[in-house]
C-alpha positions in Angstrom: -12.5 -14.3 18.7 -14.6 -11.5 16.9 -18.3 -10.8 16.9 -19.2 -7.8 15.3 -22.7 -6.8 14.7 -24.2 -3.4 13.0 -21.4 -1.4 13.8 -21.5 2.0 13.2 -19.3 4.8 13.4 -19.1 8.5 12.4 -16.2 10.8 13.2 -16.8 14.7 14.4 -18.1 16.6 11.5 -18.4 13.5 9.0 -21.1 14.3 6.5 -22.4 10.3 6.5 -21.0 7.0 8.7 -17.2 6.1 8.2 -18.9 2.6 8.4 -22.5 1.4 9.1 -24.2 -1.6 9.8 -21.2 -4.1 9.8 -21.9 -7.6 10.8 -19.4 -10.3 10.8 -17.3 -13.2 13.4 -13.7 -14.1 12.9 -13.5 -17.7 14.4 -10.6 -18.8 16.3 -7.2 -19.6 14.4 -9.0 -18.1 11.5 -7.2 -14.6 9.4 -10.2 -12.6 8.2 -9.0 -9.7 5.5 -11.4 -6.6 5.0 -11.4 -5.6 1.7 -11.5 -2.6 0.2 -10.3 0.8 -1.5 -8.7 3.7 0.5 -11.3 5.3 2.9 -13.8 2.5 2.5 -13.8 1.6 6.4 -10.9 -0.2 6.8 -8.9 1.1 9.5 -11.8 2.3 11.1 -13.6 -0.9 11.6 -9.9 -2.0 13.1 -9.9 1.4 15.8 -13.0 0.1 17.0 -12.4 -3.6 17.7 -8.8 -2.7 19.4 -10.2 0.4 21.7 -8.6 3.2 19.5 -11.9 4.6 18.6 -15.3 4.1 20.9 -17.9 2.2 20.3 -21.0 4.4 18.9 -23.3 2.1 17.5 -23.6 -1.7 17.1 -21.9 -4.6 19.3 -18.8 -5.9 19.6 -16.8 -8.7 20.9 -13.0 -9.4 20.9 -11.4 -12.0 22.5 -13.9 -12.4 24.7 -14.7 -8.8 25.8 -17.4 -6.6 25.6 -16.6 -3.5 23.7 -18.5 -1.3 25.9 -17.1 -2.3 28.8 -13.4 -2.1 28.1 -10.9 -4.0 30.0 -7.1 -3.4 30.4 -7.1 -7.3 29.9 -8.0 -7.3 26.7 -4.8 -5.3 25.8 -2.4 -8.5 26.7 -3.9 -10.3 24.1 -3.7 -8.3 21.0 -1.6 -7.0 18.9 -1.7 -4.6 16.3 0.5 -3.3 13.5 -0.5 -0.1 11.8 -0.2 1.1 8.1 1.4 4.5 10.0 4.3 3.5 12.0 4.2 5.5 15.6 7.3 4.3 16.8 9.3 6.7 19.5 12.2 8.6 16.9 14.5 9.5 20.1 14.4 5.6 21.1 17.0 3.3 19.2 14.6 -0.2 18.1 15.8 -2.3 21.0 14.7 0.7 23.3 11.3 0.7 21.5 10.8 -2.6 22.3 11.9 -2.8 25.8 10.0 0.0 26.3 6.7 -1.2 24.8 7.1 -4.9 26.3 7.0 -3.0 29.6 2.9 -2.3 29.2 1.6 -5.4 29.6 0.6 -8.0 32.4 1.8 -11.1 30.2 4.6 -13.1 28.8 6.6 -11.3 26.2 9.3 -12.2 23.7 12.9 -11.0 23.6 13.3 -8.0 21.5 16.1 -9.2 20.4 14.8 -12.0 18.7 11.9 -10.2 16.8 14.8 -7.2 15.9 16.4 -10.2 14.3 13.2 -11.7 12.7 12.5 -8.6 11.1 16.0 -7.8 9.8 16.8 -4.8 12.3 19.1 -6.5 14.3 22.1 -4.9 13.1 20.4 -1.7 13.7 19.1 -2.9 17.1 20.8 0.4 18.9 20.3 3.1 16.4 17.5 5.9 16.8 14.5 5.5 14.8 14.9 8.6 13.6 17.9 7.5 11.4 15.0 4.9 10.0 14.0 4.6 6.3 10.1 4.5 6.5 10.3 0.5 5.5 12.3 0.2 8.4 10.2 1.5 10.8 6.8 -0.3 9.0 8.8 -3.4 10.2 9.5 -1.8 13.6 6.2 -1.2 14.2 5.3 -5.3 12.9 7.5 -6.4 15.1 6.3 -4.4 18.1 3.2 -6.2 17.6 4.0 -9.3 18.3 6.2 -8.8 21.6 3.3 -9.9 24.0 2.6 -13.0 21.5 -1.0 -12.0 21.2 -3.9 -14.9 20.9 -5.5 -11.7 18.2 -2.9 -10.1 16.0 -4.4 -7.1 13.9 -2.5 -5.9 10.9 -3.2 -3.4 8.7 -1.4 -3.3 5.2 1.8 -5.2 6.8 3.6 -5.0 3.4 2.9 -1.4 2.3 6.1 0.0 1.3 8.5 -2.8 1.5 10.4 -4.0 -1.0 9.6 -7.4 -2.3 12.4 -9.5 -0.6 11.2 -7.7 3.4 7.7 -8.3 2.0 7.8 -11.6 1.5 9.8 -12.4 4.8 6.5 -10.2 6.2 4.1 -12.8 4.6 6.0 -15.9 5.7 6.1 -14.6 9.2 2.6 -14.1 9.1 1.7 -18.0 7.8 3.7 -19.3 10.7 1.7 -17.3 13.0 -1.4 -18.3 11.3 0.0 -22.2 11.3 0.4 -21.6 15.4 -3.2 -20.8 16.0 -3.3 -16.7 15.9 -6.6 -15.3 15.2 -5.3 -12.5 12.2 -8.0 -9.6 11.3 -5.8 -8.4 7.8 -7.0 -4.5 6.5 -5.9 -4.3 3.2 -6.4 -3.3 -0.5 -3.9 -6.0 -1.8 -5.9 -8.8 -3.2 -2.9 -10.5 -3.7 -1.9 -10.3 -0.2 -5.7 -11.3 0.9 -5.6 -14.5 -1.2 -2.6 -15.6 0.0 -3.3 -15.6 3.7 -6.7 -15.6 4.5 -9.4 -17.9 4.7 -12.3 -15.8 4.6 -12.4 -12.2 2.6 -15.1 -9.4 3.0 -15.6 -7.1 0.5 -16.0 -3.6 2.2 -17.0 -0.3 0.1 -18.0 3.1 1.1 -18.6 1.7 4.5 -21.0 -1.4 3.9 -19.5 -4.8 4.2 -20.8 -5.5 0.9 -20.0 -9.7 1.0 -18.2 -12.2 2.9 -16.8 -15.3 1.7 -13.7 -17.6 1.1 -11.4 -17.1 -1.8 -12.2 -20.2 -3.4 -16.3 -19.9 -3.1 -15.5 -16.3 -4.3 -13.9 -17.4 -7.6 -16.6 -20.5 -7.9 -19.6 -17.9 -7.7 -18.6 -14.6 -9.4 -15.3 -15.9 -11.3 -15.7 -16.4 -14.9 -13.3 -19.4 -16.5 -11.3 -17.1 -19.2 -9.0 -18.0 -22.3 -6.3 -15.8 -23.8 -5.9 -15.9 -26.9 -2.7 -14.2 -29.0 -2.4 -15.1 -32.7 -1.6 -13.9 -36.2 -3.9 -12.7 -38.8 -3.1 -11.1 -42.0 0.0 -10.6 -41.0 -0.7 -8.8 -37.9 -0.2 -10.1 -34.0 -3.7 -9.7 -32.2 -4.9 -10.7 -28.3 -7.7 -11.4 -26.8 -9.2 -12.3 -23.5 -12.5 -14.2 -24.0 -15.1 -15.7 -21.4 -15.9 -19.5 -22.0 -19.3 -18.8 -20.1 -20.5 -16.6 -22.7 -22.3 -18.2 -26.0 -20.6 -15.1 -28.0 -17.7 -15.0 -27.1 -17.1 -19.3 -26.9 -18.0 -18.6 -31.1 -16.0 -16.3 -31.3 -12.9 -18.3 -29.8 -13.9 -21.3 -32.9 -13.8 -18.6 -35.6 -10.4 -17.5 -34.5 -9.3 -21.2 -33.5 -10.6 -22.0 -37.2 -9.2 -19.0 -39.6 -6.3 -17.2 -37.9 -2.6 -18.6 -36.9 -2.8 -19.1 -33.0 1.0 -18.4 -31.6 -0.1 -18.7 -27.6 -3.2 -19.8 -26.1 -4.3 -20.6 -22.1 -6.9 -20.4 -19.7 -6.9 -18.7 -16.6 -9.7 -17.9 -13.9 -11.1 -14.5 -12.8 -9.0 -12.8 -10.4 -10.1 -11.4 -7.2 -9.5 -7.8 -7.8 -11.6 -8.5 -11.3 -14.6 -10.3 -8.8 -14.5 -7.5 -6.5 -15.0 -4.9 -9.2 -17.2 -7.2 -10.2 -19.2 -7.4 -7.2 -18.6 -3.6 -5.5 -18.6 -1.7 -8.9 -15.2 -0.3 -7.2 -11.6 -0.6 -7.9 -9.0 -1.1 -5.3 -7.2 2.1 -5.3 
């Protein structure tokens, strides 16, 4: 559904490339997250493959269509859902959607029905001016799917939600995913990454610095951990110790041997640990 290869982009007056030499193919039914900080290349990689921003340098494919030869076509079968909600403020959310359903050349839902899958429906006829900015993040969601798209983009789908709308967000999302939609995820929550996709590429200061899945991710770079919290001379201590390391394995026998252990367990690396691990970045 995606073939990227050496992207490249650079916006007016940009001292370097907002993203260079990006290579990568999202398969069919697959979700794909790009991973990465703020201003790593995120959203710009996204403008590319859904005709907001040219194609400068590189090749691209999506859904079939050549990137340098756009087609109005491609527009009926993706959808997108931006971090910055650009709904219409005069319109009430049914009018948005009636409106926006009215662009394209293919089946669309009822905009009822997605009002109602999102929560909105009992603010179906209010402007979205009145809107909170979580209400119009889920506006905006739901305005992607309207035309049911083979090649749904989102981009941070949960920022700002509270955790109750968040999670309906994700759940929505792993039905479409269990359907067959191709999902390209932009995001900086590893959470979020792990729990819905099936490949993840790390993406830093514009290089897509690896590409793997969650599980091969946590094989390779993950280290198997214990944490330790016990009681010596009368004091409460903790410590997180690697069971790969010959130091640190002694060093868990001495404590095992001479201190009084209160809580003890293992737990693997997380991704946001293997990513700093691998970039040398956090996620912020």
């Amino acid at each position: 559904m995606i073939n990227v290869s050496e992207l490249t982009y650079t916006y007016a007056h940009g001292s370097r490339p907002a993203i260079r030499d990006i290579s990568f193919e999202v398969e069919k039914g697959e979700v794909f997250a790009l991973l990465g900080p703020s201003g790593a290349g995120k959203s710009t990689t996204q403008g590319i493959l859904t005709g907001l921003l040219p194609l400068q340098g590189g090749r691209a494919e999506v859904a079939g269509y050549d990137l340098r030869h756009r087609s109005r076509q491609l527009f009926n079968q993706i959808g997108v859902s931006f971090e910055q909600s650009n709904v219409y403020s005069k319109l009430t959310a049914l009018e948005n959607l009636v409106f926006y359903r009215r662009l394209f050349d293919t089946a669309t839902l009822e905009p009822e029905d997605l009002l109602k899958m999102v929560g909105l429906d009992q603010v179906a006829n209010q402007k979205a001016a009145s809107f909170s900015k979580g209400m119009k993040h889920r506006l905006t969601f739901a305005r992607s799917l309207i035309n049911q798209p083979a090649l749904w983009f989102l981009d941070e789908p949960t920022t700002g939600l509270d955790p109750a709308i968040a999670a309906q967000i994700r759940e929505i999302i792993l039905e479409r995913k269990q359907s067959g939609t191709t999902i390209l995820l932009t995001t900086h929550n590893m959470v979020l990454a792990e729990q819905l996709s099936d490949r993840i590429g790390f993406i830093v200061e514009g290089e897509l610095k690896l590409v793997d899945t969650p599980r091969n991710l946590k094989l390779r770079y993950g280290e198997r951990l214990v944490q330790v919290e016990y009681r010596e001379n009368n004091q409460s201590h903790k410590e997180l110790l690697s069971l790969t390391d010959e130091q640190e394995r002694l060093r868990l026998q001495t404590i095992i041997g001479s201190a009084e252990i209160e809580i003890m367990h293992t737990r693997e690396a997380s991704l946001e640990e293997i990513f700093i691990k691998v970039t040398g970045r956090e996620l912020i």
